[in-house]
N, C-alpha and C positions, 0 to 999 in steps of 0.2 A: 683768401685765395692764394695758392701756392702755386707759381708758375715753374718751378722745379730750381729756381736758384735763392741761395741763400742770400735773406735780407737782414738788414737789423730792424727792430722796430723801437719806435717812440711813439707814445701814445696811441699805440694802437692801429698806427698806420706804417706800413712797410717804407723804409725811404730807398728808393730804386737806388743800384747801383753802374747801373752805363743806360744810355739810351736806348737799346733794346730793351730791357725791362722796363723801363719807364713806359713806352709806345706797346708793347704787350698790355700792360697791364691798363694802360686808357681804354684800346678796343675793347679787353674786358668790363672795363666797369660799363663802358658804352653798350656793349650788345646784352649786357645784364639789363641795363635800363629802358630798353628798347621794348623790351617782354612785357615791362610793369605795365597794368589799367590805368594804375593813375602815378603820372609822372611830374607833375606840376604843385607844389603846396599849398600857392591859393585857389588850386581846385579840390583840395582836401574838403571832405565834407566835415572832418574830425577839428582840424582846425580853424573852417568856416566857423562851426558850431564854440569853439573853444574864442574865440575872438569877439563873436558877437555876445553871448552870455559873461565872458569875465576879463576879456583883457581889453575889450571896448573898441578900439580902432587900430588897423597899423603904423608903426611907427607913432602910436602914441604916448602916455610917461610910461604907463602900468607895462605895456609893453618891451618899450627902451629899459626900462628898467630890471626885467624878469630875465628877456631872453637875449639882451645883448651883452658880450663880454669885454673887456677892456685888454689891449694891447700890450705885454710885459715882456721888454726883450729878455732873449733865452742865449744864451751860452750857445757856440754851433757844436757840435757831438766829438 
């Protein structure tokens, strides 16, 4: 999303430069998400289905262990 001012990016995600860009670009993600059918994860049928056939319960090891990541402070820019 380019709301017409120059950001830098990390990771893929623009890091706002004053409060106006910041508060633009929530409404944006906001009224993007508003559109979706399905807005919720644990109502993913995809993931429903991905839980009960192989990673077995939430928050359980197979789980903690696939898709959670670990904390490593980072240098600020």
């Amino acid at each position: 999303m380019n709301l017409g001012v120059p950001v830098r990016k990390s990771g893929g995600q623009p890091i706002p430069t004053n409060d106006e860009i910041r508060k633009k670009r929530i409404e944006a993600i906001y009224a993007e998400d508003m559109d979706k059918p399905l807005r919720m994860s644990h109502e993913n049928p995809e993931v429903t289905q991905i839980y009960k056939e192989f990673l077995v319960k939430p928050l359980g090891e197979k789980s903690h262990h696939l898709l959670h990541t670990k904390y490593r402070k980072r240098n600020r820019y």
